[in-house]
N, C-alpha and C positions, 0 to 999 in steps of 0.2 A: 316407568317412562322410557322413553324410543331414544334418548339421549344423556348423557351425564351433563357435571357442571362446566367438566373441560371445554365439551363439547360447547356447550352454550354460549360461553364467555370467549371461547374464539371464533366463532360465529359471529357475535355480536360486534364486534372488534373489527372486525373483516368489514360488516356493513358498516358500519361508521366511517372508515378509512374510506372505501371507498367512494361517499356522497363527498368526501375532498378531492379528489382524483381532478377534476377543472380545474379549481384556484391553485391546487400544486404543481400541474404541470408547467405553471406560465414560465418556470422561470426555467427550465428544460428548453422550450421552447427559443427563447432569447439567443443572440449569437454575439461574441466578442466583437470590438473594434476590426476592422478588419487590417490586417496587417501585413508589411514585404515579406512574400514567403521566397528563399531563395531555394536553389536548387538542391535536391539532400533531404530536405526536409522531411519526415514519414513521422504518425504517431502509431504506436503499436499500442495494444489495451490487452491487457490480460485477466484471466480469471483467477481468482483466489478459492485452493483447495480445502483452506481453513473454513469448518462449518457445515462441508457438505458430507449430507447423511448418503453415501453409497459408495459404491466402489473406486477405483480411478480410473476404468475402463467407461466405464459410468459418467465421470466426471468430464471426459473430455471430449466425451458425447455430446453431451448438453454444452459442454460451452462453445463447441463447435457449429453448433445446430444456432446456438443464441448468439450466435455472431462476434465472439470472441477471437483476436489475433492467435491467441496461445494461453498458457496458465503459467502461475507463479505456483510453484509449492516448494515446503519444507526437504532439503536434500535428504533420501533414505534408500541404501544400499537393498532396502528388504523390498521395497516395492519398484525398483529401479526396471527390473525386465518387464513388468506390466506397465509403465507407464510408459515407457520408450517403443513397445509394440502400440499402445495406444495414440501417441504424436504421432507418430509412421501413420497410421490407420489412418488419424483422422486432419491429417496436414496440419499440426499446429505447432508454435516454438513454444520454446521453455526458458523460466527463468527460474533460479533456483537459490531458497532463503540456507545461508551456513551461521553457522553460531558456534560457540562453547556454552557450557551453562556453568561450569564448576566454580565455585567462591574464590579459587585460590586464582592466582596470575596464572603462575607455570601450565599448570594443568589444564586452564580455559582457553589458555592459547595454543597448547597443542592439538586440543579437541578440533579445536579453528581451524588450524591446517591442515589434520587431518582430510576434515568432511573438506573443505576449498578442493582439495588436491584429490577427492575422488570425484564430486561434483565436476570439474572443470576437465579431467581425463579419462571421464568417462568414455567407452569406446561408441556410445551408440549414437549418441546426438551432439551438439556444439551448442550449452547454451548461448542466450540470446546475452545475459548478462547476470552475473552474482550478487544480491543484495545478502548484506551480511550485519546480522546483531553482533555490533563488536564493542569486549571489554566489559565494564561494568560501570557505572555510577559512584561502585566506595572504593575503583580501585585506581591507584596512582596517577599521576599523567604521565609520567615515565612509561608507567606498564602498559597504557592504553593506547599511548604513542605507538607501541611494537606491534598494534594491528593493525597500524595506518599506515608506517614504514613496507609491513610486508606486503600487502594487499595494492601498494600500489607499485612495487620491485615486479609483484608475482603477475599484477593485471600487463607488463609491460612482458611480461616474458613470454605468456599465455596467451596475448591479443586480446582476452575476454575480461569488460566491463567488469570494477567492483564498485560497489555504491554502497556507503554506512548508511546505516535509519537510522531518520533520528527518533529514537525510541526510549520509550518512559524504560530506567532499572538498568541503561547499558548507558556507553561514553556521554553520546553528545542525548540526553535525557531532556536537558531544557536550552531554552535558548541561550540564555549567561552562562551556563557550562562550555556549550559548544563552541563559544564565542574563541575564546583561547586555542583551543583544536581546528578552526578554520582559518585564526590569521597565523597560526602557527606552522600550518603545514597545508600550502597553495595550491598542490594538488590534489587534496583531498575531497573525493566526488560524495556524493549524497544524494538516499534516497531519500524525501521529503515526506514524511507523513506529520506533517502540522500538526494534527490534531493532539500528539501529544505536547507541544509545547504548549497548547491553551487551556489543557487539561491541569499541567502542572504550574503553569501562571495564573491561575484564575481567572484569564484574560481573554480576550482577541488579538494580545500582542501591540495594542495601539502603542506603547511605550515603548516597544523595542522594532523601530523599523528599521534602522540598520542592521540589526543585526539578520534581523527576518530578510533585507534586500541580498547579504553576503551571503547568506546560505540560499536563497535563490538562485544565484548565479554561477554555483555550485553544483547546483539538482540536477541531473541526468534520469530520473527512475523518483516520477509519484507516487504515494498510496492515497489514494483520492478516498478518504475516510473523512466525513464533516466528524468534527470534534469540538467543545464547549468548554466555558468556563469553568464546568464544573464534570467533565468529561468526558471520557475520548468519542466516543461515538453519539451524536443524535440519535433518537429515535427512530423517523425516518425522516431524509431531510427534504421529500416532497411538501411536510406539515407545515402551514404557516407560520405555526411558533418558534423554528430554526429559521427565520428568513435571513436572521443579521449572521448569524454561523455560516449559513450558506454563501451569504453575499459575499464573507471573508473571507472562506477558503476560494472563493471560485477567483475573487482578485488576486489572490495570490497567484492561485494556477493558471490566469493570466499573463502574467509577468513570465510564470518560464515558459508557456508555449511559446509566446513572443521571443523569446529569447533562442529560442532552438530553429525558430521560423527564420529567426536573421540570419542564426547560424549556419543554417541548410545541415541541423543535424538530426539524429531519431530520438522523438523520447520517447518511452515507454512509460505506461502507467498500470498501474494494478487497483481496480477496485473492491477496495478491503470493508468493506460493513461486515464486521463479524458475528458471530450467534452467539444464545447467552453465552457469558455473563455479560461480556459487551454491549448484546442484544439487551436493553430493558428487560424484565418479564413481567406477568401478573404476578403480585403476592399469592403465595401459598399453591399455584400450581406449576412453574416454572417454563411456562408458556410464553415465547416471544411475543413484542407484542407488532410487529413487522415479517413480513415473509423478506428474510437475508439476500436468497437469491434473486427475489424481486428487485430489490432496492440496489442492489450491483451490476444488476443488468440497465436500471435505470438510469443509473451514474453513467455507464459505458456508453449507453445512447445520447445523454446531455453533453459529454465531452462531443461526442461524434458529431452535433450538432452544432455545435458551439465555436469547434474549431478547426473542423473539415469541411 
């Protein structure tokens, strides 16, 4: 045979998908309430480095090409000179993800500052702003406290944006955790990627809308990821089976465009639909069952539609 079973089964997949391609767009199509936009106002959209099969010279080709503001990727000292000739090349900003990983306080926090502190003075470019996995989920609020203290001492000293995710495994993990971390410390900005709060609620969050309105009004820096009750990412969320997932994330990210639109401020967003494992796959061949970069270019175009 001219073909294997891979072959078949993503072929197959592909034509399926796309005799939906009409009824998924509708909701692409759609535009927010229209709202006072004051003066100030800009949305930046960036492209997410996680998942893409090629180089980064490569990467920011394409997303320069697909009409991408800039990219967001993971800060790395090792590919720093390739990536900083590639913004130069190809005019785009950068936003760049810092962490610790280590179990222990001490150690995870110095990792933190380490990467903050070559990210942010680095000599070639000024990022746009620092989204950072800070702390952990089993570790104290004393200790967790000390990345929010520094991060917001360090954004004051530096001029450059820092924004916590709230992210599944780190501080603010779910919404009842984060809830203590945001009335407890009022400057504390936030990037929004919902999708893990619904993941680990089981929910849409309908029970927690305070707390969900308070960390809105916080957000500076979206990851426009649709996320479910029973995980972080949809499939793709053109399918009509994500409509109510869809419907929820997009009101939410209502609420803060609207908010940045009063403000006359910038918000930035990164569209994050990750590859496996995040990505679905078939059983038994480990074939997504969506094209990643499709589906984030299509995000980038709904927001641009939506709210520009």
């Amino acid at each position: 045979m001219g073909y294997n079973r891979r072959d078949f089964i993503g072929g197959s997949i592909a034509i399926t998908a796309a005799s939906f391609l009409t009824s998924m767009d509708v909701f692409g199509a759609s535009k927010a309430p229209s709202k006072t936009t004051s003066k100030g106002f800009a949305l930046k959209i960036m492209a997410p480095y996680w998942g893409f099969n090629g180089s980064v010279t490569d990467f920011c080709k394409k997303a320069k090409q697909d009409g991408y503001d800039g990219v967001e990727i993971l800060w790395s000292a090792e590919i720093a000179k390739e990536l900083f000739n590639a913004l130069k090349e190809y005019q785009l900003e950068v936003g760049f993800l810092c962490r610790g990983d280590e179990p222990q306080p001490g150690p995870n926090f110095e990792t933190f500052k380490k990467v903050l502190n070559e990210a942010i003075h680095n000599k070639a470019q000024k990022p746009l702003y620092i989204n950072v996995h800070s702390g952990k989920d089993f570790f104290k609020y004393e200790d967790n406290k000390k990345f929010i203290d520094f991060t917001i001492q360090y954004s004051k000293e530096t001029g450059i944006p820092i924004y916590h995710e709230t992210h599944r495994s780190r501080m603010l993990y779910s919404a009842p955790a984060s809830l203590l971390y945001l009335e407890e410390n009022p400057n504390l900005r936030l990037t929004l990627d919902i999708s893990h709060w619904c993941n680990v609620s089981e929910s849409l969050l309908e029970d927690q809308p305070d707390t969900v309105n308070l960390a809105i009004s916080r957000t500076d820096h979206v990851h426009a990821r649709v996320g479910h009750e029973e995980g972080p990412q949809v499939s793709d969320p053109r399918a009509p089976e994500w409509k109510a997932a869809v419907e929820a994330h997009f009101a939410w990210w209502d609420k803060v465009v609207d908010l940045k639109k009063k403000q006359g401020k910038v918000l930035t967003m990164l569209t994050e639909f990750g590859p496996p494992s995040y990505m679905p796959t078939i059983p038994f061949t480990n074939l997504p069952v969506a094209d990643q970069w499709a589906i984030n270019v299509y995000m980038m175009q709904t927001w641009r539609k939506r709210y520009l």
